[in-house]
C-alpha positions as CSV (number, residue, x, y, z in Angstrom):
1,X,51.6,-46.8,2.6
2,X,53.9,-48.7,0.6
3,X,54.3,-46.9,-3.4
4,X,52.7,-50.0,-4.7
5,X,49.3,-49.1,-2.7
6,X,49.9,-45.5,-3.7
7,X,50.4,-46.8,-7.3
8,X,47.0,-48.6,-7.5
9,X,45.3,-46.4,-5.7
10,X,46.5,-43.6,-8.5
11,X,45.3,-46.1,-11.1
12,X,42.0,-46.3,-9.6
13,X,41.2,-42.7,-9.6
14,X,42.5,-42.1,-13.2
15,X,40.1,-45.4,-14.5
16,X,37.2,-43.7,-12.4
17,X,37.8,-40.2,-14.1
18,X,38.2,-42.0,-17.3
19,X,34.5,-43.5,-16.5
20,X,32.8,-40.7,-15.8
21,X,34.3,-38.5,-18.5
22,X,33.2,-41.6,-21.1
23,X,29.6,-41.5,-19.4
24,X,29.7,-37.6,-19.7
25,X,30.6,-37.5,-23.3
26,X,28.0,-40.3,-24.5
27,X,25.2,-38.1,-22.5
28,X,26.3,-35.6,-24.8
29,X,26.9,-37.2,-27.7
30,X,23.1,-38.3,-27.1
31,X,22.0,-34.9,-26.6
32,X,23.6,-33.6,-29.5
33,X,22.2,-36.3,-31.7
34,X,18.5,-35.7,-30.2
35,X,19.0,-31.6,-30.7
36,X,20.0,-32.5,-34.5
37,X,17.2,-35.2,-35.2
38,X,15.1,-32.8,-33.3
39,X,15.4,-30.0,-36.3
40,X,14.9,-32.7,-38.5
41,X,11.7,-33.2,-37.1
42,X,10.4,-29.4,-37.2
43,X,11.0,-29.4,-33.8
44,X,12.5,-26.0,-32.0
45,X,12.8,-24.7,-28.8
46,X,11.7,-26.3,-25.8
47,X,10.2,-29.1,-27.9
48,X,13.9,-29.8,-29.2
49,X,15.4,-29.6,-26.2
50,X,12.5,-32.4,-24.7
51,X,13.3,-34.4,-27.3
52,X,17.2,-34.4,-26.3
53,X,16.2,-35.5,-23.1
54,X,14.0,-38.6,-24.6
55,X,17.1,-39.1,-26.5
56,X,19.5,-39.0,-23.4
57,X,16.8,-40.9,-21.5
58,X,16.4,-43.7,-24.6
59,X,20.5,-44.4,-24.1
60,X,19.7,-46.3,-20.3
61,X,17.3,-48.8,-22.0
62,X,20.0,-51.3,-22.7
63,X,23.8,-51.4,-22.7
64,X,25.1,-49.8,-25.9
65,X,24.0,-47.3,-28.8
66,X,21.7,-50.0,-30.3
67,X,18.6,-48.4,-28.1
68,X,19.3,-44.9,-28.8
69,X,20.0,-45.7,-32.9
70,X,16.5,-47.4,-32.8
71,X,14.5,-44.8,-31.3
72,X,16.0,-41.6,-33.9
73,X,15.5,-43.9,-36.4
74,X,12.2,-44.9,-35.6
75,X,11.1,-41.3,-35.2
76,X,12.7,-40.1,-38.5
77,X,10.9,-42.9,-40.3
78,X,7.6,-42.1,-38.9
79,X,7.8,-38.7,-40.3
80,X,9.5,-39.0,-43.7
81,X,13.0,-38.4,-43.0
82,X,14.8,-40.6,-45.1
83,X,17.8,-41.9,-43.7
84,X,19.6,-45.2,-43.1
85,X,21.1,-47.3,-40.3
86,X,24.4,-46.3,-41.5
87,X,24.1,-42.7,-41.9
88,X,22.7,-42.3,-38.2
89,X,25.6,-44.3,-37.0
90,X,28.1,-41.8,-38.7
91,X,26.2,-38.8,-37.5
92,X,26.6,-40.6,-34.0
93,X,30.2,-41.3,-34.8
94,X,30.9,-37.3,-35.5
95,X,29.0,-36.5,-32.7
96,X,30.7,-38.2,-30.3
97,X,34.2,-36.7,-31.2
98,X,32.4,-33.1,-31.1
99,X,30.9,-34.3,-27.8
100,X,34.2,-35.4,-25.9
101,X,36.1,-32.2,-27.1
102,X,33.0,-30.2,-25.1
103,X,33.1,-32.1,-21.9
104,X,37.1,-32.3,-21.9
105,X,36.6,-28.0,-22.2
106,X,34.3,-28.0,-19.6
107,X,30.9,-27.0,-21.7
């Protein structure tokens, strides 16, 4: 194997780790978001932590954080919470540095 191979091949793993650690840390960016919107709601417990999931879940509907930014907000709004586009997405934006520190320690 010639260290050009080796060199690309070294490449590919790093992107692929790099993937999956991005994937990882959106999950839990997600889930952190659905736990916190889930308190805002009055739910606890196992309810909360179904919610997360429908959060999680809400994130594969289409590429992006549009899908998951539209169902939070949508279920704040239905019960009263006021909040704005804006202040979601810098919730989401704290989240996700909070998120990636987690999954780069293995949480």
């Amino acid at each position: 194997m010639s260290s050009m191979d080796k060199r690309g091949q070294d490449f590919e793993r790093k992107f692929a780790l790099d993937e999956e650690q991005k994937f990882k840390a959106m999950n839990r960016r997600n889930k952190l978001l659905g736990l916190w919107a889930a308190e805002k709601l009055g739910k606890a417990g196992a309810d909360a932590d179904a919610y997360a999931k429908e959060v999680v879940a809400a994130d594969f509907d289409e590429a992006g954080d549009d899908d998951v930014l539209r169902k939070v907000l949508a279920d704040l709004t239905a019960k009263g919470v006021a909040i704005t586009d804006a202040e979601l997405r810098s919730k989401m934006d704290s989240l996700i540095a909070e998120a990636v520190a987690q999954v780069k320690a293995g949480v």
